[in-house]
C-alpha positions in Angstrom: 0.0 0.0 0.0 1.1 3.0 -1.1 0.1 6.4 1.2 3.0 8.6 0.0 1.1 11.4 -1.3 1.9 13.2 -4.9 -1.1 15.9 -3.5 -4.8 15.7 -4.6 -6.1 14.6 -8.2 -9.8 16.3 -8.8 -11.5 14.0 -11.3 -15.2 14.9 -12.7 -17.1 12.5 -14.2 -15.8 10.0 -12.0 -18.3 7.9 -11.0 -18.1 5.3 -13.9 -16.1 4.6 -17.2 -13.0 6.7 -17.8 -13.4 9.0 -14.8 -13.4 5.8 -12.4 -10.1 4.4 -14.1 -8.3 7.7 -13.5 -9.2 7.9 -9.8 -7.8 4.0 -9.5 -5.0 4.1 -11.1 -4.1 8.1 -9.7 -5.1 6.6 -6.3 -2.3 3.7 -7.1 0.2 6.4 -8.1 0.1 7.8 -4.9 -3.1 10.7 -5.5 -5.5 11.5 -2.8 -8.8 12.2 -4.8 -11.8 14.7 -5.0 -13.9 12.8 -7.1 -17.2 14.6 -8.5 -20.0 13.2 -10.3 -23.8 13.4 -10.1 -24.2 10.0 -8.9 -23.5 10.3 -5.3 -23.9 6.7 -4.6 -21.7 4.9 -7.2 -18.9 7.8 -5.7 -19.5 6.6 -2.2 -19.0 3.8 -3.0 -15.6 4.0 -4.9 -14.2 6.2 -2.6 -14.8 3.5 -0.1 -12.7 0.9 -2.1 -9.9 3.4 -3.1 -9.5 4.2 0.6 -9.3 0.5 1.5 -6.7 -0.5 -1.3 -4.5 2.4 -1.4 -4.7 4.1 2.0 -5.1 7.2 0.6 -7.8 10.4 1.3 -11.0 9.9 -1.3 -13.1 13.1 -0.8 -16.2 13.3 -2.6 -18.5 15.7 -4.0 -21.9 15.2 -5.9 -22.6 17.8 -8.3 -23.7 18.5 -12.0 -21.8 20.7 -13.6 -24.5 21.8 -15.7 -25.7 23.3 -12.7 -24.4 26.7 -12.1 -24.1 27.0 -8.8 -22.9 23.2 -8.5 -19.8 24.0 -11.0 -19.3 27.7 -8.9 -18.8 25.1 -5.6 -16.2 22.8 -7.7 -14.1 26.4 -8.9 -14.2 27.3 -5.3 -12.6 23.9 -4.7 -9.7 24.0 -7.3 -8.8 27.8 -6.1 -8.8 27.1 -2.2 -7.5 23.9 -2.0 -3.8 24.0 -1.8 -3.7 20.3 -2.0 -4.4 20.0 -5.4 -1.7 19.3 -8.1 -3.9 17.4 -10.4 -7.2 18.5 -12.5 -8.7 16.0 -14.8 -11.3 17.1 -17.0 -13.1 13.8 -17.6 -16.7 14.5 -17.4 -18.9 15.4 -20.5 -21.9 13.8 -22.6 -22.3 12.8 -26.4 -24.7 11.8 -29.4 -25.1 10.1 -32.6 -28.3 12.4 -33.6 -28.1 14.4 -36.6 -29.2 17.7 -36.5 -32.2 17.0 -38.3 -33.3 15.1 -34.9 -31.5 16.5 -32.3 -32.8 18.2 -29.7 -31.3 21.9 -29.5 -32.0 21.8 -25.7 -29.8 18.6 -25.3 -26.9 20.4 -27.6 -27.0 23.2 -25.3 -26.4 20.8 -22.6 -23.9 19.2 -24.0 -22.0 22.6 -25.0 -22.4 23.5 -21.1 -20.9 20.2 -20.1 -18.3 19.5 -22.7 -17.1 23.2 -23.2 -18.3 25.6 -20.5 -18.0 23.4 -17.7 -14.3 22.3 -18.7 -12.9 25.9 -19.2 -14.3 27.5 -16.4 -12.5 24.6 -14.3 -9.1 24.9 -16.0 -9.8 28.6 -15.6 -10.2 28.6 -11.7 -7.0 26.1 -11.3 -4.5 27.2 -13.9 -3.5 30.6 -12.0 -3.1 28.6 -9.3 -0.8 26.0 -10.7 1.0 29.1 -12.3 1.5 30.6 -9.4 2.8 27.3 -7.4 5.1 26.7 -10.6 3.7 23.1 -10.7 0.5 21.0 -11.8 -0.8 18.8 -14.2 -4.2 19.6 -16.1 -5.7 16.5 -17.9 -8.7 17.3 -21.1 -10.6 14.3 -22.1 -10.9 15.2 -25.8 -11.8 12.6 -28.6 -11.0 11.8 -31.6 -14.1 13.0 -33.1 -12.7 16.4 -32.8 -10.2 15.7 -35.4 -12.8 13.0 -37.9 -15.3 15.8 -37.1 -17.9 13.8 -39.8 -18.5 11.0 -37.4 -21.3 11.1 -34.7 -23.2 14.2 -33.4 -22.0 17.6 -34.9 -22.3 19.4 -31.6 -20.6 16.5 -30.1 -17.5 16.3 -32.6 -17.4 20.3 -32.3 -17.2 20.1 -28.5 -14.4 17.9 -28.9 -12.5 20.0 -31.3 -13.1 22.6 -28.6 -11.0 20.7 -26.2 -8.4 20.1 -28.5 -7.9 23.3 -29.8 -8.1 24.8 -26.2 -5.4 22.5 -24.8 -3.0 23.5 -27.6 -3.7 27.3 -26.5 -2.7 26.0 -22.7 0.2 24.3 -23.7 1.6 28.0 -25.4 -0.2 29.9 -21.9 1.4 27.4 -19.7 4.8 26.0 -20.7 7.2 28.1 -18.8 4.9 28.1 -16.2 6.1 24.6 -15.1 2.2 23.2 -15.7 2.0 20.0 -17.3 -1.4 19.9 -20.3 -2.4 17.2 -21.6 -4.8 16.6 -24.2 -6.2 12.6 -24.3 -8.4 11.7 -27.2 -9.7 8.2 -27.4 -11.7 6.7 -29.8 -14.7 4.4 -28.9 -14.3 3.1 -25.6 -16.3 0.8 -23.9 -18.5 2.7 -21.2 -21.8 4.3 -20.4 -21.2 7.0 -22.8 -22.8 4.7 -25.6 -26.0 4.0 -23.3 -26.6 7.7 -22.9 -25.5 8.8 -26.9 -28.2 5.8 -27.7 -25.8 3.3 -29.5 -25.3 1.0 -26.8 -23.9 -1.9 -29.1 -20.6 0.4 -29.7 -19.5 -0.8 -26.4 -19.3 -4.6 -28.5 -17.5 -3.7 -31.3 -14.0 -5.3 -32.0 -12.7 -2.4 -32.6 -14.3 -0.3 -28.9 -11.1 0.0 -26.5 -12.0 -0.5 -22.4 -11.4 1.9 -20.2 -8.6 0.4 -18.3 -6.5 -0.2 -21.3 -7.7 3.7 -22.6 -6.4 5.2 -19.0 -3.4 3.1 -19.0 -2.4 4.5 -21.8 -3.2 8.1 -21.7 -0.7 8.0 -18.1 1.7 6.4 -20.4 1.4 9.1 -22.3 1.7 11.7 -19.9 4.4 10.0 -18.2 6.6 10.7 -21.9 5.7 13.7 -21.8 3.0 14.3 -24.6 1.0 17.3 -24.8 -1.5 15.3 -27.0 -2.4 11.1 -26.5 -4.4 9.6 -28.9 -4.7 5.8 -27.3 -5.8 4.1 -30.3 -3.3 5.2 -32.7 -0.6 3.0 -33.4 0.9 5.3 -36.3 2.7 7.9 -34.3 4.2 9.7 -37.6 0.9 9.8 -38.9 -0.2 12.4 -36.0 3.4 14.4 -36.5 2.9 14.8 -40.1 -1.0 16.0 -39.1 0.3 18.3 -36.3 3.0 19.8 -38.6 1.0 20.4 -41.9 -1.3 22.7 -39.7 1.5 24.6 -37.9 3.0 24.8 -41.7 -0.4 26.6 -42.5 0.2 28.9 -40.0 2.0 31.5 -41.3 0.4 31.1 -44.8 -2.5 33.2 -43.5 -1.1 36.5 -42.8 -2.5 38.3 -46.4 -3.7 42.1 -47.3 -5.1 40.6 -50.2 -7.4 37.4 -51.2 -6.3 34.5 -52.9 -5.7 35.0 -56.7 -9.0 32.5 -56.8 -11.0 34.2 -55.0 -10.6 37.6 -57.4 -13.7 37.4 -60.1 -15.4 40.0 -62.1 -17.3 42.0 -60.2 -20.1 41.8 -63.0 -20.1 37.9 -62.6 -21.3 35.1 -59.9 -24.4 35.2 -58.1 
């Protein structure tokens, strides 16, 4: 047992799936936790089993962070608590709907959870990490935000979201001695399917679990990668991606349009 401490690891969305992996495995690493979810129960009862196996402190919180004054409580947290070297921005929902039968209420939901909710945490715990010259900040992206044509739009945009935000983070935070990572999996097999109403997913040859998906991400972090994409066995393929867009870059710094874009002015619609 393990009860050297490496300070306090707040995971959302840790009730089940991915969240529940990172609080084991953080927990076996030498974490205490603060563990949030809405299902104050299936917590409970995980902090209870942590505590047993590792020995170390398992605080928890039920909350929805689509609740205002729920995700005001969980800022306070991350800016008062001096304990806390470790954010891990797990929770968030998804969908297969189109938008031609989506519900825009659910969207907005999802944008609350997946977008709002996420940067007002990393904004209430990166000054603090700043300031400590120390901390790790973990974004559960997806790969969707890169193959943005698969699943829900509002979903794959979200997603996107995270992914560009952690890149901005990663420039913000660098010589700030902060640690952001961006993790992106691919299908994985875990609730999210039940609620995104495509339960088989979590059968498919080609859904990763959760354990192996979490193993791997902390492999990743533990090499030092600001972006860990599980599933992806061909590395180069991501370098090529990630440099073709940085070569972009300063290609779009122009008074002028693009020679194709000049027409007659007495032609077109």
């Amino acid at each position: 047992m393990n009860t050297s401490t490496k300070g306090t690891a707040l995971i959302t969305g840790a009730s089940a799936g991915i969240g529940a992996i990172y609080a084991d495995r953080l927990a076996k690493r030498g974490y205490d936790l603060i563990l949030v979810a809405r299902n104050e129960d299936r917590l409970n009862t995980l902090a209870r089993r942590l505590t047993a196996e590792t020995g170390h402190s398992v605080e928890t919180v039920a909350a929805d962070l689509n609740d205002k004054a729920a995700l005001a409580k969980i800022e306070g947290i991350l800016r008062e608590n001096s304990s806390i070297t470790m954010l891990v921005n797990n929770a968030g929902i998804g969908s297969v709907a189109s938008i031609l039968n989506g519900d825009v209420d659910t969207m907005e939901s999802m944008i609350n959870l997946n977008i709002t909710a996420l940067t007002r945490l990393t904004y209430a715990v990166a000054p603090v990490f700043a300031s400590k010259g120390a901390g790790t900040i973990i974004n559960i992206s997806s790969v969707v935000g890169i193959a943005v044509e698969l699943l829900n739009g509002v979903y794959s945009a979200s997603k996107s979201y995270v992914l560009s935000f952690g890149h901005a983070l990663q420039r913000d935070l660098a010589d700030k001695g902060v640690r952001v990572q961006t993790v992106l999996p691919a299908a994985t097999a875990t609730e999210f399917w039940d609620v995104a109403g495509y339960a088989k997913q979590k059968e498919a040859a080609s859904t990763m679990t959760a354990d192996d998906l979490v193993d791997a991400a902390l492999a990743g972090l533990d090499q030092g990668e600001l972006v860990t994409i599980p599933t992806l066995h061909d590395a180069d393929g991501w370098t090529q991606w990630e440099a073709g867009r940085r070569a972009l870059t300063p290609k779009f710094a122009n008074a002028r349009p693009a020679p194709r874009y000049v027409a007659d002015a007495n032609t077109g619609a």
